[in-house]
PDB file with one MODEL, atoms N, CA, C and O in Angstrom:
MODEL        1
ATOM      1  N   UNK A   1     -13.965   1.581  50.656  1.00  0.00           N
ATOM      2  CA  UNK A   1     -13.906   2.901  50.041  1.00  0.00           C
ATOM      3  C   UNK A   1     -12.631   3.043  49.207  1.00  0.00           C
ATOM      4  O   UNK A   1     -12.636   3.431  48.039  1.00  0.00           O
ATOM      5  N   UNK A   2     -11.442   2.670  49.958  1.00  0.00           N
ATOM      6  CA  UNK A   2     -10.304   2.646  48.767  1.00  0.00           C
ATOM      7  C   UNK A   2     -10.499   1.963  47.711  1.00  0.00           C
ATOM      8  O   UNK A   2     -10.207   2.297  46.562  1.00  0.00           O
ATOM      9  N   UNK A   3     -11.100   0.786  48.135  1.00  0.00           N
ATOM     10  CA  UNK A   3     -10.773  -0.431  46.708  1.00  0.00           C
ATOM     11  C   UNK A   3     -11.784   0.209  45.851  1.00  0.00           C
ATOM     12  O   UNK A   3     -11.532   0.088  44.652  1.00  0.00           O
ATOM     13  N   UNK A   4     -12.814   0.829  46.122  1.00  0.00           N
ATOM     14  CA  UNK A   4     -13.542   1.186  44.900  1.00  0.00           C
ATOM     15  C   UNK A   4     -13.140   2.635  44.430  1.00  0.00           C
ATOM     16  O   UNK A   4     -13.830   2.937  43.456  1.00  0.00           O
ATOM     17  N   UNK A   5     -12.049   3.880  44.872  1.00  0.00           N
ATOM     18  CA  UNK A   5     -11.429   4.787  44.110  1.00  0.00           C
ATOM     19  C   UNK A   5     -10.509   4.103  43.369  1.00  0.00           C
ATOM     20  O   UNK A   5     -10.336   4.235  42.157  1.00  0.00           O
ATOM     21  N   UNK A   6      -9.785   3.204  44.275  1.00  0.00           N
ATOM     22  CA  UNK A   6      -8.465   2.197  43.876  1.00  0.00           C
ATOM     23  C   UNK A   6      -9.459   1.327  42.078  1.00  0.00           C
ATOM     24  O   UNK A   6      -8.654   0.727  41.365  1.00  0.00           O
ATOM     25  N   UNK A   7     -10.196   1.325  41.814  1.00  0.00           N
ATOM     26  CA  UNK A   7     -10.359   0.586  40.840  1.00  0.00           C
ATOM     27  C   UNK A   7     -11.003   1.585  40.164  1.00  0.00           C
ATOM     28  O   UNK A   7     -10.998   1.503  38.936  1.00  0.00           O
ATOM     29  N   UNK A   8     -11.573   2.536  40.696  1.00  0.00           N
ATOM     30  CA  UNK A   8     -12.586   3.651  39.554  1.00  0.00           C
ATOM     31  C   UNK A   8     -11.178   4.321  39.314  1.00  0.00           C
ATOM     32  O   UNK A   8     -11.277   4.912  38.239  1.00  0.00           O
ATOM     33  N   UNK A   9      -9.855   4.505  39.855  1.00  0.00           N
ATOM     34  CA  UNK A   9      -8.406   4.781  38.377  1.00  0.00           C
ATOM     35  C   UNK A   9      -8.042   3.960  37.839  1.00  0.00           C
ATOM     36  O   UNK A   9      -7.236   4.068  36.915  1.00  0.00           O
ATOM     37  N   UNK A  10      -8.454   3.039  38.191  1.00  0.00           N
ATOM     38  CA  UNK A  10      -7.602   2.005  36.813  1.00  0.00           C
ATOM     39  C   UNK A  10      -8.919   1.599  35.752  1.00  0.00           C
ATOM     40  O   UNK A  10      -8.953   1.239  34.575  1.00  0.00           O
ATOM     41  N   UNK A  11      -9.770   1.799  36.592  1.00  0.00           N
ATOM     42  CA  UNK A  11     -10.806   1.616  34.957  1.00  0.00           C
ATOM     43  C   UNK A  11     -10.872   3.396  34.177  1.00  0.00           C
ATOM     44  O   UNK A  11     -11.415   3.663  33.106  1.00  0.00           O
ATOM     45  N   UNK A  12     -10.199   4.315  35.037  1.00  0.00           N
ATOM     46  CA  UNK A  12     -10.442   5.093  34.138  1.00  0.00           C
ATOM     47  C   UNK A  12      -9.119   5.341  33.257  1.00  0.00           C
ATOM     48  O   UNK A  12      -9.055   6.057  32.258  1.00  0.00           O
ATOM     49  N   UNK A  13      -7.974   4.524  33.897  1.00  0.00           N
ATOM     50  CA  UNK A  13      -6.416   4.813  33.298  1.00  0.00           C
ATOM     51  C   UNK A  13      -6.709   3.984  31.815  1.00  0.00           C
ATOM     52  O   UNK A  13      -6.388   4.406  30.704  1.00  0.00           O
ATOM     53  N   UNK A  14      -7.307   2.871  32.070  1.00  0.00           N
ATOM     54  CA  UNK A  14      -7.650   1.871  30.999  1.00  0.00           C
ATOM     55  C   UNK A  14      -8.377   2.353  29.880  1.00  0.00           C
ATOM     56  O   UNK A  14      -8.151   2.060  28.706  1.00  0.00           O
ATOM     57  N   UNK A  15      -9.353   3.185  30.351  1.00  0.00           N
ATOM     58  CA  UNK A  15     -10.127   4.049  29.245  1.00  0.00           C
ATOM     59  C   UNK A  15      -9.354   4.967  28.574  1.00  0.00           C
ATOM     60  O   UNK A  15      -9.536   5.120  27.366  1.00  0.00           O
ATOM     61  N   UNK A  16      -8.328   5.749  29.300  1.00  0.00           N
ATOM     62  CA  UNK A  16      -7.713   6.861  28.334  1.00  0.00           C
ATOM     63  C   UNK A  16      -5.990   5.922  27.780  1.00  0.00           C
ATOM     64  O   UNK A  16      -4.924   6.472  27.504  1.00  0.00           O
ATOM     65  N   UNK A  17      -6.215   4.838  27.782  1.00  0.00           N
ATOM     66  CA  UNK A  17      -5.418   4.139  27.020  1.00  0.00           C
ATOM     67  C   UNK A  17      -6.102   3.758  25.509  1.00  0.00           C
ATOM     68  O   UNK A  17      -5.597   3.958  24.404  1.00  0.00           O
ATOM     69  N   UNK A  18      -7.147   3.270  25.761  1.00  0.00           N
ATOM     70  CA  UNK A  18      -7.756   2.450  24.168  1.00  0.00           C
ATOM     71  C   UNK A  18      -7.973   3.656  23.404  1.00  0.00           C
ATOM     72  O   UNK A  18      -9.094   3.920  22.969  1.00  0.00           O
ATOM     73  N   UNK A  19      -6.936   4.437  23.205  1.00  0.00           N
ATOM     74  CA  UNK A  19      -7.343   5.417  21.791  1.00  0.00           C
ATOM     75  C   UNK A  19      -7.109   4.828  20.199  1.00  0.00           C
ATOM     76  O   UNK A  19      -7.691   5.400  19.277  1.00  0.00           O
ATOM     77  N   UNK A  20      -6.503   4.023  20.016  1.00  0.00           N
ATOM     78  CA  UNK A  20      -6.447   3.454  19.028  1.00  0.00           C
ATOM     79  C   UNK A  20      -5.351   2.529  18.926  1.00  0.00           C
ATOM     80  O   UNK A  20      -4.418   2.441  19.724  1.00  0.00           O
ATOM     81  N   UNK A  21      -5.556   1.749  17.740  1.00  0.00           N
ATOM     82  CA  UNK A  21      -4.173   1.033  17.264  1.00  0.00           C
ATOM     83  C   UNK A  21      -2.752   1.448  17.445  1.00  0.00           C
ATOM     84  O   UNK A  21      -2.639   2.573  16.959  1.00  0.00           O
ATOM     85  N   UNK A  22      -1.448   0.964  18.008  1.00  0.00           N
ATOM     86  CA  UNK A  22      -0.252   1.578  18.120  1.00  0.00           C
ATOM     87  C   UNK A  22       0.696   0.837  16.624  1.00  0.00           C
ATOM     88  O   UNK A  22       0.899  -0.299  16.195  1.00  0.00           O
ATOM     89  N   UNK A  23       0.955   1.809  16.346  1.00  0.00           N
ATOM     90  CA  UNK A  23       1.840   1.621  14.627  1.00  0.00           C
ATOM     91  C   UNK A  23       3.036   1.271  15.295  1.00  0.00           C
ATOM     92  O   UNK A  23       3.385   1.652  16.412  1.00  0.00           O
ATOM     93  N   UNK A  24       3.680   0.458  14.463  1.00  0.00           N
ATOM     94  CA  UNK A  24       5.176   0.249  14.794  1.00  0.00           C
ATOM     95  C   UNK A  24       6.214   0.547  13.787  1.00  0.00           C
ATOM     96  O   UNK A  24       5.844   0.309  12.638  1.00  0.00           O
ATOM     97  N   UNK A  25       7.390   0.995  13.908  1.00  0.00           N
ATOM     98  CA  UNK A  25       7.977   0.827  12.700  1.00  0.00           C
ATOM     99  C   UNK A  25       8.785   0.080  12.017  1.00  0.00           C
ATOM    100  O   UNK A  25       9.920  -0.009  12.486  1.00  0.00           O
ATOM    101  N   UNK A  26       8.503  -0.651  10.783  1.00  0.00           N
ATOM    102  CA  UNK A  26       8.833  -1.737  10.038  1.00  0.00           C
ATOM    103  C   UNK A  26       9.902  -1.560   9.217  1.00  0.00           C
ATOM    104  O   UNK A  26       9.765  -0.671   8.378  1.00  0.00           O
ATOM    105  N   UNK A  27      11.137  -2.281   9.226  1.00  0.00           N
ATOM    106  CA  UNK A  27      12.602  -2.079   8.397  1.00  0.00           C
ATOM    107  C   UNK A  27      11.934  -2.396   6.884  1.00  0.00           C
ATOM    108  O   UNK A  27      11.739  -3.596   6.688  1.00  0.00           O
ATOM    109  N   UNK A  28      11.610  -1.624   5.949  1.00  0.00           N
ATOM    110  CA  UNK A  28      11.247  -2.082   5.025  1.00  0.00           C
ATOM    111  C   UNK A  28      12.318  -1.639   3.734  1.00  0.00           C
ATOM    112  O   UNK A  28      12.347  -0.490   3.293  1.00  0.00           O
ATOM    113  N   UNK A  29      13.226  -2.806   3.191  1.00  0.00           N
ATOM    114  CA  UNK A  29      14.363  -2.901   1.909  1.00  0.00           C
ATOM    115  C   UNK A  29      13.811  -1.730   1.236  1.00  0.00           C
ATOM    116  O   UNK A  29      12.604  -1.637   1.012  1.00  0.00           O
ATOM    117  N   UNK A  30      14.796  -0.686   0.851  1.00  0.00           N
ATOM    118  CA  UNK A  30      14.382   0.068  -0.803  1.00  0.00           C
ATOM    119  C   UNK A  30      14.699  -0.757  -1.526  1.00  0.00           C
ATOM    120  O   UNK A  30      15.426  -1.667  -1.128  1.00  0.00           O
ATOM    121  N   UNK A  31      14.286  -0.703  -2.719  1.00  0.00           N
ATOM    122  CA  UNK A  31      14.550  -0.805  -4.292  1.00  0.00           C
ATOM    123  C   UNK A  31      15.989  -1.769  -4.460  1.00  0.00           C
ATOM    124  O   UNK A  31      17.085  -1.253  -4.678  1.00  0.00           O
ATOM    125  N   UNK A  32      15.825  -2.910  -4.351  1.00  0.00           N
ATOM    126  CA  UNK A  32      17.280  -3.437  -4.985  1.00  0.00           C
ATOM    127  C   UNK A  32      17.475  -3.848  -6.413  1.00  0.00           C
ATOM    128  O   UNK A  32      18.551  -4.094  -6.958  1.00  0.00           O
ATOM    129  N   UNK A  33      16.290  -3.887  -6.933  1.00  0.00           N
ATOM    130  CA  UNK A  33      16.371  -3.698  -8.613  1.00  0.00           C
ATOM    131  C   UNK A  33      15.354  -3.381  -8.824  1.00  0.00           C
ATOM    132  O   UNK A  33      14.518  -3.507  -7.929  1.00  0.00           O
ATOM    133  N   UNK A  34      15.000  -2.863 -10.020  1.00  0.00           N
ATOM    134  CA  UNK A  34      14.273  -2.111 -11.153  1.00  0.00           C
ATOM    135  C   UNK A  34      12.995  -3.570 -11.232  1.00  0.00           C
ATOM    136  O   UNK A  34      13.535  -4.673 -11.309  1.00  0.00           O
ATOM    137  N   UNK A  35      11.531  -3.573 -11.216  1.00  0.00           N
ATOM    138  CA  UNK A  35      10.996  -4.840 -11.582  1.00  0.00           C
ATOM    139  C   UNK A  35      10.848  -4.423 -13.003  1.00  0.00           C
ATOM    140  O   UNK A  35      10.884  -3.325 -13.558  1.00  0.00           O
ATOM    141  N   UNK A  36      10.616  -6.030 -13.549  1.00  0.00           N
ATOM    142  CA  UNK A  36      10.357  -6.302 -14.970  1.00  0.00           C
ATOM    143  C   UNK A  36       9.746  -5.470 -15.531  1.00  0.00           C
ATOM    144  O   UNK A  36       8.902  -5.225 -14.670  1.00  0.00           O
ATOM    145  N   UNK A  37       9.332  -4.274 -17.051  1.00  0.00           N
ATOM    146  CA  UNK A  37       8.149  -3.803 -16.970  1.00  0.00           C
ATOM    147  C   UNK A  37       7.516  -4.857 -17.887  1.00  0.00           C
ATOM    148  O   UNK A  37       8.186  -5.756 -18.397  1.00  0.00           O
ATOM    149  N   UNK A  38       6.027  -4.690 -18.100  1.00  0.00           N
ATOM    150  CA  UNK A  38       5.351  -5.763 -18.772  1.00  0.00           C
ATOM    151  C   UNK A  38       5.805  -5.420 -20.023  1.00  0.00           C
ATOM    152  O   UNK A  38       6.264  -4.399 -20.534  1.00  0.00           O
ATOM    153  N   UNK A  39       5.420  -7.169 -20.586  1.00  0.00           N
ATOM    154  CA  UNK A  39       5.384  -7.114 -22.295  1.00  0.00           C
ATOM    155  C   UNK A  39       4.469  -6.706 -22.871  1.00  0.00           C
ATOM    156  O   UNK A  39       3.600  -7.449 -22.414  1.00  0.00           O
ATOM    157  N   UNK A  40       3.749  -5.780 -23.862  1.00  0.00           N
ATOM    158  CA  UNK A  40       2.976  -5.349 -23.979  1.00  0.00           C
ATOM    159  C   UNK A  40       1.966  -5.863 -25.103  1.00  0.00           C
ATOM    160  O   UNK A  40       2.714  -6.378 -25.934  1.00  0.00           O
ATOM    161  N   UNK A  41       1.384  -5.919 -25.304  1.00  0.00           N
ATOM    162  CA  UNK A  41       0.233  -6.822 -25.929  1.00  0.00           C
ATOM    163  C   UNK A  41       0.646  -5.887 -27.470  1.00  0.00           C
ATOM    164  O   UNK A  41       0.664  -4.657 -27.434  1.00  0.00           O
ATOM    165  N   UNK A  42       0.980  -6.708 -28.850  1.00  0.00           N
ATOM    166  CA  UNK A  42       0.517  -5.532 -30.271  1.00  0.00           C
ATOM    167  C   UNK A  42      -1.138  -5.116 -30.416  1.00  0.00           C
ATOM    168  O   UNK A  42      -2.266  -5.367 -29.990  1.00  0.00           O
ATOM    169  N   UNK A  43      -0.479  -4.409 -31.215  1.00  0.00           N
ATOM    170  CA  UNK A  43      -1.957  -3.494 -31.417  1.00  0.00           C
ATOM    171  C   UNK A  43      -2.139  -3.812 -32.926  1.00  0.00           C
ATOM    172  O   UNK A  43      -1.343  -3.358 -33.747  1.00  0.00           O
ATOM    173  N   UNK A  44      -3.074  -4.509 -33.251  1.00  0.00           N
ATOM    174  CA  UNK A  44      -3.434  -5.437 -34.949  1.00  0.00           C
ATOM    175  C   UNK A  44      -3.464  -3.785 -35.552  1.00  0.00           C
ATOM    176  O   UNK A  44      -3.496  -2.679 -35.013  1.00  0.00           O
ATOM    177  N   UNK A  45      -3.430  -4.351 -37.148  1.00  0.00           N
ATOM    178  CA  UNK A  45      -3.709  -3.059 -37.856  1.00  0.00           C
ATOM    179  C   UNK A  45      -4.871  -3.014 -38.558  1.00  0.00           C
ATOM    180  O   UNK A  45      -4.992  -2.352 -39.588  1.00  0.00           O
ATOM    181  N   UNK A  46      -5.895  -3.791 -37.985  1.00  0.00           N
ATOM    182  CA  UNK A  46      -7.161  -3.396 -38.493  1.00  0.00           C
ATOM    183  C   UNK A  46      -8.180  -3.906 -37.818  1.00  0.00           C
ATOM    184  O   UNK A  46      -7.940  -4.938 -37.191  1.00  0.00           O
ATOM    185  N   UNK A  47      -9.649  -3.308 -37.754  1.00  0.00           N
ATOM    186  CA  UNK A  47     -10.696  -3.632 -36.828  1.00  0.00           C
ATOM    187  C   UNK A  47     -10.583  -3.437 -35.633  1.00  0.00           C
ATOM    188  O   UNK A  47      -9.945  -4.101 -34.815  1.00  0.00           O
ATOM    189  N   UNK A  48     -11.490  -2.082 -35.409  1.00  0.00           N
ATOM    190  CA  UNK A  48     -11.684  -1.278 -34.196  1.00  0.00           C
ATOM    191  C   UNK A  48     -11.548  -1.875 -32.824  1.00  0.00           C
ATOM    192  O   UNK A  48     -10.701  -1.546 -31.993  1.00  0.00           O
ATOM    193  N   UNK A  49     -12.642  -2.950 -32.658  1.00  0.00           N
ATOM    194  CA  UNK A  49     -13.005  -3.409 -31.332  1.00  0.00           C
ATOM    195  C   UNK A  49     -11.007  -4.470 -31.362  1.00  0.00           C
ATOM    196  O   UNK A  49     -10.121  -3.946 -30.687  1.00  0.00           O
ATOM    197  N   UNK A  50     -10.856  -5.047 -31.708  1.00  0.00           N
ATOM    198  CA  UNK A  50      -9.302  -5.557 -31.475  1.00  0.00           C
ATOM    199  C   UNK A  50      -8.029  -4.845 -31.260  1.00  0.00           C
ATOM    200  O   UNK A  50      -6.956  -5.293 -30.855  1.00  0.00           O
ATOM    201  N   UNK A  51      -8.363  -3.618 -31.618  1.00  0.00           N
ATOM    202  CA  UNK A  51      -7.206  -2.422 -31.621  1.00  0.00           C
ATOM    203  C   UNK A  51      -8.281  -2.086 -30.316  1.00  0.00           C
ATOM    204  O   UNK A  51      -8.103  -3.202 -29.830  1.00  0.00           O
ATOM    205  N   UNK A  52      -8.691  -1.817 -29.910  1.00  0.00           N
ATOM    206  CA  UNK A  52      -9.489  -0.958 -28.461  1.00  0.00           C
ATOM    207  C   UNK A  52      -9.217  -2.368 -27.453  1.00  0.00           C
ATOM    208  O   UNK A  52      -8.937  -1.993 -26.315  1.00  0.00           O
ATOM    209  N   UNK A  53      -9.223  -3.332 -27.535  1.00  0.00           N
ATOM    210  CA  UNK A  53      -9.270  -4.308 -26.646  1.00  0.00           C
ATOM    211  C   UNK A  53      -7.557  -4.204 -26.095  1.00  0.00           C
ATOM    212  O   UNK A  53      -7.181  -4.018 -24.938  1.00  0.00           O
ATOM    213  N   UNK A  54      -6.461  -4.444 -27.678  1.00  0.00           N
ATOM    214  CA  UNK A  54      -5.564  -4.584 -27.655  1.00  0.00           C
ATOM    215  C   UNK A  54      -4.947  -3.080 -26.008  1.00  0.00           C
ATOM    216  O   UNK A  54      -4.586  -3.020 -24.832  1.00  0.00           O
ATOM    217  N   UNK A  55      -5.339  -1.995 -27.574  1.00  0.00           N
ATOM    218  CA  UNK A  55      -4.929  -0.462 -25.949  1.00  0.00           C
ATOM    219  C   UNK A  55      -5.315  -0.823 -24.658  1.00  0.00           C
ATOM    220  O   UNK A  55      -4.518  -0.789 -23.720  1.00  0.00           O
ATOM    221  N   UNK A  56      -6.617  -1.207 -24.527  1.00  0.00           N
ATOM    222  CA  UNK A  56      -7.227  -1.239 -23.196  1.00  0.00           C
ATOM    223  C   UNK A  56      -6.518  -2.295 -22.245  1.00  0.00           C
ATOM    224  O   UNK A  56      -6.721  -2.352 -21.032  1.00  0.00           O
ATOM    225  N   UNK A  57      -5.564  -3.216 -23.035  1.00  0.00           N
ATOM    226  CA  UNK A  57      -5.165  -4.177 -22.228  1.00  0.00           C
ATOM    227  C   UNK A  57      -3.747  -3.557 -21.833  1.00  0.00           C
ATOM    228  O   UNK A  57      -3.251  -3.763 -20.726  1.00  0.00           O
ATOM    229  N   UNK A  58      -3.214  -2.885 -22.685  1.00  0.00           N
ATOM    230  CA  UNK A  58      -1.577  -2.245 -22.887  1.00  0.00           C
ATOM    231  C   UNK A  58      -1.999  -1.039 -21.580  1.00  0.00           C
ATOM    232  O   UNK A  58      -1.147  -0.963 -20.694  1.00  0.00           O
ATOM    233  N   UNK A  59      -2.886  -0.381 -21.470  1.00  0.00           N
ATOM    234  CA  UNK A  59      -3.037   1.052 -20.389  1.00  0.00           C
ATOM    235  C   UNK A  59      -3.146  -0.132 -19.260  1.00  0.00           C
ATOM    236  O   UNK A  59      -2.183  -0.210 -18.497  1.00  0.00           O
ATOM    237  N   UNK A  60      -3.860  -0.749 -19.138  1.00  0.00           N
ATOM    238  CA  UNK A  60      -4.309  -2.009 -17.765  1.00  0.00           C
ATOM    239  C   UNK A  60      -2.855  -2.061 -17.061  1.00  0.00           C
ATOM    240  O   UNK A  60      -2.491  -1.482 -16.037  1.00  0.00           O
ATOM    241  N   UNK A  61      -1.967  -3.119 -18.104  1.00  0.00           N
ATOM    242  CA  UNK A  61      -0.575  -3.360 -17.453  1.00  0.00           C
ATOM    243  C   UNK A  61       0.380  -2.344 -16.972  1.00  0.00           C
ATOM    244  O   UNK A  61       1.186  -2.553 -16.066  1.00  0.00           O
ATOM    245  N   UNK A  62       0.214  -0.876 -17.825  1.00  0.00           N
ATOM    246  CA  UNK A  62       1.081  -0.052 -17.707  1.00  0.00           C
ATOM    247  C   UNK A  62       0.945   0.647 -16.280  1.00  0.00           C
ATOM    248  O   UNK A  62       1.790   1.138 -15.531  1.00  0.00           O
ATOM    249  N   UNK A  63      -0.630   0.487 -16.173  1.00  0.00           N
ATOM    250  CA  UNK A  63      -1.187   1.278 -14.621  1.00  0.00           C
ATOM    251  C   UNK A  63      -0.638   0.232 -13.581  1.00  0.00           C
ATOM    252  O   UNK A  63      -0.348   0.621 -12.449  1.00  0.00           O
ATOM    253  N   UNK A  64      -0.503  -0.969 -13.908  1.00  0.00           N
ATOM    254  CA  UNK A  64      -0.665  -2.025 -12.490  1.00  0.00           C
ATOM    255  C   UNK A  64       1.023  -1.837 -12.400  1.00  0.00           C
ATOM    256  O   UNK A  64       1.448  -1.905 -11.246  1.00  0.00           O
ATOM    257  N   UNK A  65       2.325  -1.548 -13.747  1.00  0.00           N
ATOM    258  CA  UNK A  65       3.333  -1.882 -13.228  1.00  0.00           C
ATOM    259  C   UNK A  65       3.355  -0.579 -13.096  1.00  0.00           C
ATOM    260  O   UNK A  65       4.418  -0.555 -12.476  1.00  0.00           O
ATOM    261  N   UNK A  66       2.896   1.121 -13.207  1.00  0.00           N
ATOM    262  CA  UNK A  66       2.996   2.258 -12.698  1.00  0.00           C
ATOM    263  C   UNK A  66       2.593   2.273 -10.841  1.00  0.00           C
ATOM    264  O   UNK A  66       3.214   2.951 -10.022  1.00  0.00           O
ATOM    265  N   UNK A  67       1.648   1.529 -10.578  1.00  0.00           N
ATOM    266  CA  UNK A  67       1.525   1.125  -9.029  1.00  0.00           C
ATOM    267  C   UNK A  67       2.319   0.402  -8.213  1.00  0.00           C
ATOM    268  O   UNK A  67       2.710   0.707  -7.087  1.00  0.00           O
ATOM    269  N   UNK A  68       2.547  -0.624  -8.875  1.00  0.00           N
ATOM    270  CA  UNK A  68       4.319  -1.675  -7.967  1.00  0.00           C
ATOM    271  C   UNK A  68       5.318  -0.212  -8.162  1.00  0.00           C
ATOM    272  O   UNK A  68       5.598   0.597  -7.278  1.00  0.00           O
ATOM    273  N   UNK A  69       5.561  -0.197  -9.005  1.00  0.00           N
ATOM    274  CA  UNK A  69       6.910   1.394  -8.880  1.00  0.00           C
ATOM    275  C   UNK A  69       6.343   2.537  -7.585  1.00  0.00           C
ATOM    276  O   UNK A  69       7.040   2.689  -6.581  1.00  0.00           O
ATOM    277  N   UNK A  70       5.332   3.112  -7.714  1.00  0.00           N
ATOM    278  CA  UNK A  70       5.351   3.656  -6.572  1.00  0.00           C
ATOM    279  C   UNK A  70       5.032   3.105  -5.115  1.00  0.00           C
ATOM    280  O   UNK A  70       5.421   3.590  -4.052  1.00  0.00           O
ATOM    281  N   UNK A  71       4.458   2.297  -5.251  1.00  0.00           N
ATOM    282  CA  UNK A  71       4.480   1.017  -3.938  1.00  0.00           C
ATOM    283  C   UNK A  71       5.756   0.815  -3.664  1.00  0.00           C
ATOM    284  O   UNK A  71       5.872   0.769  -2.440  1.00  0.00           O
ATOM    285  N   UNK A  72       7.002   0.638  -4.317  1.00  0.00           N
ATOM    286  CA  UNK A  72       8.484   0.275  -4.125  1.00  0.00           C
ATOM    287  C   UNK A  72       8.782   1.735  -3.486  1.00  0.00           C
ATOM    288  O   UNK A  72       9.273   1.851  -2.363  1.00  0.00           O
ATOM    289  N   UNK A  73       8.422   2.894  -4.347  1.00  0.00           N
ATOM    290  CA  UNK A  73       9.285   4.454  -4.221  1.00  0.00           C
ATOM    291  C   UNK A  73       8.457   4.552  -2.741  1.00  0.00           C
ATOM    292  O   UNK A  73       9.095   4.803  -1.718  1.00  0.00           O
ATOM    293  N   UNK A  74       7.357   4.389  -2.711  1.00  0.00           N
ATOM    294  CA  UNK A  74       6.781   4.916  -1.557  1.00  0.00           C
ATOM    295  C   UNK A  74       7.204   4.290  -0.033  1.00  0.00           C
ATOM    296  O   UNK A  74       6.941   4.818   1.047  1.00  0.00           O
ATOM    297  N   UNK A  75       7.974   2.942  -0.266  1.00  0.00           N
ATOM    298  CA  UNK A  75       8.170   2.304   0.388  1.00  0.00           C
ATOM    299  C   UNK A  75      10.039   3.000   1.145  1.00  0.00           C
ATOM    300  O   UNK A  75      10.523   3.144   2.267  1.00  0.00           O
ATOM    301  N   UNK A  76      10.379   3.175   0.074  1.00  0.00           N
ATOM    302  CA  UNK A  76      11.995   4.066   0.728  1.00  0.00           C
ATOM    303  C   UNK A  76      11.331   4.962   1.315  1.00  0.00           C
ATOM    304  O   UNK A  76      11.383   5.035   2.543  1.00  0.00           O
ATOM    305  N   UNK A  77      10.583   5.815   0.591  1.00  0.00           N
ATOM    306  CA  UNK A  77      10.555   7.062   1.472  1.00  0.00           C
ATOM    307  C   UNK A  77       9.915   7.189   2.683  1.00  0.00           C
ATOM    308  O   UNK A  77       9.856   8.244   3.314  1.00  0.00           O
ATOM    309  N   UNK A  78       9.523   6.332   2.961  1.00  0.00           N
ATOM    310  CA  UNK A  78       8.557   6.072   4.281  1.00  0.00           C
ATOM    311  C   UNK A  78       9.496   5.560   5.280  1.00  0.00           C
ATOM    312  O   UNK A  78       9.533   5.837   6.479  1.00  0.00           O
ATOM    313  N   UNK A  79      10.213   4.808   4.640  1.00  0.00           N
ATOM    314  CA  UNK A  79      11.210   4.002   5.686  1.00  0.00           C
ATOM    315  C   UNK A  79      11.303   4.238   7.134  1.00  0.00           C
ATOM    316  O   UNK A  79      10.464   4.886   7.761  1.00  0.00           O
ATOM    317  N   UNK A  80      12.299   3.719   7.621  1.00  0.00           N
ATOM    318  CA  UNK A  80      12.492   3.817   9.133  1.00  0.00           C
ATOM    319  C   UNK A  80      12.867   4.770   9.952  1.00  0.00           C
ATOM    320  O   UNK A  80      13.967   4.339  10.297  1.00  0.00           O
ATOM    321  N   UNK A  81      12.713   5.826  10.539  1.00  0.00           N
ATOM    322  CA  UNK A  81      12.683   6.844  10.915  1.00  0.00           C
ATOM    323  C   UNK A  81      13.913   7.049  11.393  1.00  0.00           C
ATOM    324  O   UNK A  81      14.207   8.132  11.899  1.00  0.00           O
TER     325      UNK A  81
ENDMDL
END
């Protein structure tokens, strides 16, 4: 009779443990320099589809190095508690 209360709390201590993943907190460096920004592709001075390819490639890089910058900013401010 004990061993089976004795184990119906620990299977139930065990159950109100698995609520989820436990986060830890990670020393993560701010910003020790500025990254590169990209070189940007020219933009020809004539014929549509080469000037639209050209922009479309210049907005591409500008978004991916606008995401590393806040991936870096987001990364101080999150820091270590």
């Amino acid at each position: 009779m004990r061993a089976a209360l004795l184990l119906a709390f620990m299977l139930a201590g065990c159950a109100a443990r698995a609520s989820g993943p436990e986060l830890l907190p990670l020393a993560i460096p701010c910003i020790s320099s500025r990254p590169a920004a990209p070189s940007l592709p020219a933009v020809p001075s004539s014929g549509i589809y080469p000037q639209v390819q050209a922009l479309l490639a210049r907005e591409k890089l500008r978004a991916a190095y606008e995401r590393e910058l806040e991936a870096l900013l987001d990364a101080c401010v999150a820091g270590p508690p």
